[in-house]
N, C-alpha and C positions, 0 to 999 in steps of 0.2 A: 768442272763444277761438281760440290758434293752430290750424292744422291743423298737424298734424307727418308728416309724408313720412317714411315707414320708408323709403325706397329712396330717400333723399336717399345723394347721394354722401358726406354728411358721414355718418349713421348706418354708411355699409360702413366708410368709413375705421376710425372708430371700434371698430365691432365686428372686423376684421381686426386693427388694432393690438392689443385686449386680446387676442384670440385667441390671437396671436402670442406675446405676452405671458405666457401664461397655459402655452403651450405650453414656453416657455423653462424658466418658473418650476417647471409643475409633471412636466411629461414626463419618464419617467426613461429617459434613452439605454440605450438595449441593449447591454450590454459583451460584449465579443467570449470566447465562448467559446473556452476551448484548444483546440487540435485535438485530436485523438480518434485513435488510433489502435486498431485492434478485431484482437489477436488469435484466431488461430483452434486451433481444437485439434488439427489436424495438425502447430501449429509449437511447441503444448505440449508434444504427443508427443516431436517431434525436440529440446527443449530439456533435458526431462526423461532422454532417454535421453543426453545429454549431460554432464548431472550427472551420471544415474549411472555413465558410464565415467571421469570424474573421480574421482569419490570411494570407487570402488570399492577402492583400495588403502588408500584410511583406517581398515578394520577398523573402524567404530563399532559399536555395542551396540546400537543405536536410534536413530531418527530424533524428531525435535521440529517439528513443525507449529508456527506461531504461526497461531493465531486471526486473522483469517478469512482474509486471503491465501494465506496457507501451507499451508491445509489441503491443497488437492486435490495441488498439487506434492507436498506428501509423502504423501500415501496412494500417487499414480503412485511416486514413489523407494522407498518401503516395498517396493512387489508388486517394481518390476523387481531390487532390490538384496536380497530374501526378508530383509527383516529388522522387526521388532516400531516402531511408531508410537505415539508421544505426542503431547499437545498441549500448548498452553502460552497461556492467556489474559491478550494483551498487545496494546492497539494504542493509539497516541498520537492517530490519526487517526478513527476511530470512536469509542472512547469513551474517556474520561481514567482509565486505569491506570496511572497513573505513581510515584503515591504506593504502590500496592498492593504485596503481595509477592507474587513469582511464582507464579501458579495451575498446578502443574502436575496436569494428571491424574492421577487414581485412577491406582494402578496402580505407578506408581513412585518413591513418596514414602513413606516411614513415619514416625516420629516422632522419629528423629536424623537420617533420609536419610544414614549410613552407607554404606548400599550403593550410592548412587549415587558416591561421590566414585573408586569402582576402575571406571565405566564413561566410556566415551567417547559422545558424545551426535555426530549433527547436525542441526544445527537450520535446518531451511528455512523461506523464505517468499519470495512472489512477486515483489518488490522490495526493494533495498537503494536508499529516495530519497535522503533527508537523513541518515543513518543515525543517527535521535536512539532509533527503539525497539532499533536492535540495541546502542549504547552504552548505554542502560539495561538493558537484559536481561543484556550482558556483564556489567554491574555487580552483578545478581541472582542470575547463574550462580556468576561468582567468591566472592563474599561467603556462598553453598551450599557453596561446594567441589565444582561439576558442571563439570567438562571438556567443553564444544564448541570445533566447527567451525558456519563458516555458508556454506549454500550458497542461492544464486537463481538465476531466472528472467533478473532484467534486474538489473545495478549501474549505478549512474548513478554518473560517474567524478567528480564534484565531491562526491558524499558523505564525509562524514567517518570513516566506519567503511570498514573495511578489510576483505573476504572473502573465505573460502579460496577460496569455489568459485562461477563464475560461468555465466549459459548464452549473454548477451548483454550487451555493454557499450552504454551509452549515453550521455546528455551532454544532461541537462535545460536544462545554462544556454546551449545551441546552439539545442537542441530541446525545449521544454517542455509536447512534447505529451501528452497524458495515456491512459496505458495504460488501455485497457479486456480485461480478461481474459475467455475464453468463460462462466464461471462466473458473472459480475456483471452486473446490471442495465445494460442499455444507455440 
């Protein structure tokens, strides 16, 4: 019977090659996360009170949060601007709303929404990216007969939706680093 030498130079070879091999086939590369940028809430504070000396001549009736980015910016724009806060459950990115029709809160909808068509809305949220939920939402507003403005945090200048009111510009296709807000999981 052969003797077979595991520490022959032929068994390393061997087991190094499939190794190798095996490494190629099955290792999944680790893809480069975006960079992260983390803001902080002293520069919410300052952006926020930035909208609202923007928008303060707008006269609106009420402000509109979009679910979930927008909330906290428009509760800060509500207290600094003393004006009444809604929401509006809409996100392309979290969960598919697209087909839905606009959820707007209790509170200022009845059963012709009449009375919204003589108020003026703004409608905040924390970024304007691609602007595919604010083009759908305008489309939800207009087809209601509800009048807004839209104000952010960050507009990113290659989007395709267009903003009254801005706190900071940016340029995702320069810079595609990904905003993390104080309010969000890091």
């Amino acid at each position: 019977m052969p003797n077979y030498n595991m520490e022959s130079k032929y068994v390393h070879e061997v087991d190094n090659n499939y190794r190798n091999g095996y490494d190629r086939i099955f290792s999944k590369k680790k893809s480069e996360s975006p960079k992260k940028v983390f803001i902080t809430w002293n520069e919410i504070d300052e952006w926020t009170n930035t909208l609202a000396d923007l928008t303060r001549a707008g006269n609106y009736d009420a402000i509109i949060g979009v679910q979930r980015g927008g909330l906290i910016p428009a509760v800060l724009l509500s207290h600094k601007l003393h004006m009444p806060m809604h929401t509006v459950q809409f996100s392309l990115r979290d969960h598919k709303h697209a087909e839905e029709e606009i959820n707007l809160a209790v509170g200022i909808t009845d059963d012709k929404g009449d009375h919204l068509r003589n108020l003026k809305y703004l409608v905040v949220d924390d970024i304007n990216d691609s602007g595919e939920t604010f083009t759908q939402l305008q489309e939800k507003f207009s087809h209601a007969g509800i009048q807004v403005d839209w104000a952010v945090l960050h507009d990113n200048q290659p989007s395709k939706f267009t903003v009254n009111y801005k706190a900071i510009n940016i340029d995702k296709s320069k810079d595609p680093a990904w905003i993390v807000y104080p309010w969000e999981s890091k």
